[in-house]
N, C-alpha and C positions, 0 to 999 in steps of 0.2 A: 819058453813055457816051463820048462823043466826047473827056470830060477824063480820064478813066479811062486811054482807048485813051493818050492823050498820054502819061499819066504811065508808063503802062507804058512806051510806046516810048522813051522819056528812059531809065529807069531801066533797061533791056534794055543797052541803049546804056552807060551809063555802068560797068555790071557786065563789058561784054564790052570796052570799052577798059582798066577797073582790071584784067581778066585778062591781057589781051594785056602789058599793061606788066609784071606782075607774074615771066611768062614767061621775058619777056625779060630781067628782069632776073638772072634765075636763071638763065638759058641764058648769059647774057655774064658771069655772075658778078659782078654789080652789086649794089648795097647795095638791100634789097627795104623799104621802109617797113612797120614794123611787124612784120617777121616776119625770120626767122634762120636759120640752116642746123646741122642735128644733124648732124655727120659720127662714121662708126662703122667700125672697122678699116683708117685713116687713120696712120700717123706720120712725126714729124720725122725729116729727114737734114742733112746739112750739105757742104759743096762751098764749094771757092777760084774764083776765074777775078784776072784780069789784064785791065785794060780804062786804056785814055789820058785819060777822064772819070771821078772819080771818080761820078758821080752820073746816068752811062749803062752798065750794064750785058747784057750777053748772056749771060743764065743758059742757053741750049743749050749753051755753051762750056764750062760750069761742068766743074771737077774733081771729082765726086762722090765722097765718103768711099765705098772700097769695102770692106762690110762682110764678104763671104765673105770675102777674104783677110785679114780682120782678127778673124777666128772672131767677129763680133760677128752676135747673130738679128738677121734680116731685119726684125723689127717692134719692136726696142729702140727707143727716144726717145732721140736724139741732137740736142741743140738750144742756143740761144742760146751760139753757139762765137766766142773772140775767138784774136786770131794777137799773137806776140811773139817776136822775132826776137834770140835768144841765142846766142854762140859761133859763130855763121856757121849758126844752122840756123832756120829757121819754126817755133814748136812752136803748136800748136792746141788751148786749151783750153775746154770743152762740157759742159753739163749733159747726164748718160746715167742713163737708168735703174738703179737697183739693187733687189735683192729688198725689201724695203719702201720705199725713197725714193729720189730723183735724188741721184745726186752729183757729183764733178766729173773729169771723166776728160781725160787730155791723151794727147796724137798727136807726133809727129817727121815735119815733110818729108823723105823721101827721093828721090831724082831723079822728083820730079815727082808722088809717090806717098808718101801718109799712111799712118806706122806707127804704132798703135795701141802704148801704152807700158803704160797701165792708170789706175789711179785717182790721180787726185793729189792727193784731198782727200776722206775721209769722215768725218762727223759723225754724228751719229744720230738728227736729223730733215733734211729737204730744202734741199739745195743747189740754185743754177742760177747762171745768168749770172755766168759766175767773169770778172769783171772786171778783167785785170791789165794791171802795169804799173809802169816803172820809176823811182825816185827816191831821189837822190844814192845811188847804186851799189845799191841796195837792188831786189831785186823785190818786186814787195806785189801781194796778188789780196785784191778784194773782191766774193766772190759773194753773191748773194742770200739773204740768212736770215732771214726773216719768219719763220719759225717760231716763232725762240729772240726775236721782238720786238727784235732790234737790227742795226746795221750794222756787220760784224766785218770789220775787217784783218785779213789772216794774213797771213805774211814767208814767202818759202822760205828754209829751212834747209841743204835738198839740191835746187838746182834739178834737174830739174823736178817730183819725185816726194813732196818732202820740205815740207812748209809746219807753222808753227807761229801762233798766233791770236797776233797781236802788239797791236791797239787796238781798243775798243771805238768807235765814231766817234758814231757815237748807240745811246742806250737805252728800252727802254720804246717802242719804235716798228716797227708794224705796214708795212713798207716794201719793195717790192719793184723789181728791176732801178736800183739807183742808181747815177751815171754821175758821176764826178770829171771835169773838166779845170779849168786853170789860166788867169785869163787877169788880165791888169794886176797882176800878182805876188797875185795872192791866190784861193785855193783855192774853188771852187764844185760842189753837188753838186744833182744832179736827182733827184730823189726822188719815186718813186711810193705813194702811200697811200689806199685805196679809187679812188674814179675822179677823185682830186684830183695834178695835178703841182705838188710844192713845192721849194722851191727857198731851200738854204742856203749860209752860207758863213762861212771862217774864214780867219785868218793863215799858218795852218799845219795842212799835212798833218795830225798830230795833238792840234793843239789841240781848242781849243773852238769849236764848230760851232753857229752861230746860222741860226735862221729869217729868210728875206730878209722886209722890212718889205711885200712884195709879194706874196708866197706865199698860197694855193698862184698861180700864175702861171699856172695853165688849168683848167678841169675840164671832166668828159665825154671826150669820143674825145681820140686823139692825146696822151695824158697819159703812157701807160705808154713809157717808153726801148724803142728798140730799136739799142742798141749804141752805139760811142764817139762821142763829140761829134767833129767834123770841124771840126781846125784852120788854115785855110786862110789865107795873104797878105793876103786880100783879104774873105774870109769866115768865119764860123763857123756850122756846122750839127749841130746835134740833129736827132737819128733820133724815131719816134716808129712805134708802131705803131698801125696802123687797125684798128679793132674794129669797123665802122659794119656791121652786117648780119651780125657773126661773131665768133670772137678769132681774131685772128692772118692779119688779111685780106690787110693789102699795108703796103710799109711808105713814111712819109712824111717828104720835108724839112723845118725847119722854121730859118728863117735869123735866129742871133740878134744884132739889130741895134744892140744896146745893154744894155750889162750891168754895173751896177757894186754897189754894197753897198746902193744905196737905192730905184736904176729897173732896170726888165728890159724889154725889149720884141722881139719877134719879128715873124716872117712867112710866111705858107706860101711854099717854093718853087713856080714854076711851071711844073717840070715833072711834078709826081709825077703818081703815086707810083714810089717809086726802086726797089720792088719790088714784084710781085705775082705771081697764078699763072701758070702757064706750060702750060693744056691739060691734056692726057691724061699727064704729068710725072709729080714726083718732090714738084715744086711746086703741082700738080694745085689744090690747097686754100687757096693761101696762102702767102705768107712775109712772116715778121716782126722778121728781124734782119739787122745788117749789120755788121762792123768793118774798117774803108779803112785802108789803111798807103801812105804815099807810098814809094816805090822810089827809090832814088837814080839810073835812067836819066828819072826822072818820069811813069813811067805810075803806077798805083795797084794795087795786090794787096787783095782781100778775101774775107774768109769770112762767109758765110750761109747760111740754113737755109729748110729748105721743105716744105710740109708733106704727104704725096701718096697718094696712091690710098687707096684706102678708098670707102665711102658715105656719100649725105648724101641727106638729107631735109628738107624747109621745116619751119619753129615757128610759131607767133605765139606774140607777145610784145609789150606796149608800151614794155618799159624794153629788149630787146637791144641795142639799137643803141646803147647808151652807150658 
């Protein structure tokens, strides 16, 4: 009896520490081993702010897209939004809900305050992550189309309202949130497919786009982009988002140390994560995207999204947290 008595007491014990931690970790919003969080009448928003770090930010600062004065409902999905800075103006481009799919809708800075313009890009399955950006005088946006299985360039024709599908970059590929920068004169894309980050690269913008001999270059968490790669003096940093206990948890550094046509190699930053929730918010949930623009007085401007109020509830699961 007396082993009995033990094993109970051990095993009493061990059940009421696995609670107390399990608690906690759902109360602080920390990644819960084995189990996930169902959130339900939750959505994304998006907001600027202005910070002297590009990789500390004060999301209470944040300039929240304000959607009443933008006839936009309160519970539309407005998410993974980048900034590109044309003719003297910010314009802000974001994956928004539409009656059967996401599309790509873009905004105008006005003193201080985002004017909704409308759609700048429908297709007839789902858009997101309009990735844009300039080259030799050209705009070119490359949003996410898993759908159609490829990675579409489109040109604007009439910035900003106007685009035309200009190059097919890759085919036959199941890919989402893919993230171009430039570095040693030759073209590199980040590319998400299942829970694998691959990574290619080519001569040219629209050449022929090869798989790096190294790819995919991570699997599991931290695979999926979350916004432009950060070109720095002294550094380069890929965003990445944290999925560990959720999608769309916080989002992480990841400093890439070495990168040429044959090695890649990286590192986590040691601050992150460079974004997460923020309380009883907007951000409540999570956030999972970022895009940094240096300013010519050298603070940094960006836009990110967050994902807020609604309810959630615990899962298990053995495979979540991938």
């Amino acid at each position: 009896m007396k082993i009995v008595k033990r094993i109970l007491i051990v095993l009493v014990g061990f059940l009421f520490i696995m609670g107390s931690y399990v608690v906690y970790c759902y109360l602080a919003k920390k990644p819960v081993p084995f189990f996930g969080r169902k959130i339900s009448g939750a959505y994304f928003s998006i907001g600027t702010n202005i910070s002297n770090d590009p990789l500390q930010w004060n999301v209470k600062k944040t300039i929240v897209f304000d959607r009443k004065q933008n006839a936009i409902p309160e519970k539309l999905l407005m998410a993974d939004p980048f900034l590109h800075f044309e003719n003297g103006n910010w314009y802000a481009f974001f994956e928004i809900m539409g009656e059967k799919h996401a599309d790509i809708g873009v905004a105008v800075e006005e003193n201080g305050n985002w004017k909704y313009l409308g759609l700048a890009l429908d297709e007839k399955l789902h858009l997101s992550y309009p990735f844009i950006f300039k080259h030799e005088g050209e705009i070119y946006m490359m949003p996410e189309t898993k759908k159609f299985e490829q990675v579409r360039l489109y040109k604007a024709t009439n910035f900003p309202l106007q685009w035309e599908l200009d190059t097919v970059l890759l085919d036959d590929k199941k890919i989402v949130d893919a993230t171009l920068f430039q570095q040693n004169d030759t073209w590199f894309m980040l590319a998400t497919e299942a829970y694998d980050l691959r990574l290619y690269y080519s001569e040219n913008l629209k050449g022929t786009w090869t798989e790096h001999p190294m790819s995919p270059i991570k699997s599991g968490n931290y695979t999926r982009s979350a916004g432009r790669v950060l070109q720095e003096p002294t550094q380069t940093i890929r965003f990445a988002q944290d999925h560990f206990g959720g999608y769309g948890r916080a989002v992480y550094g990841f400093s890439i140390d070495s990168i040429s046509k044959t090695y890649y190699e990286e590192s986590q930053l040691k601050n992150n994560p460079i974004l997460k929730h923020q309380g009883e918010t907007w951000t409540k949930n999570g956030m999972h995207h970022i895009d940094i623009h240096k300013l010519p007085d050298g603070t940094y401007k960006a836009i990110y999204d967050g994902y807020g109020y609604g309810k959630e509830k615990i899962t298990f699961s053995f495979t979540n947290n991938l």
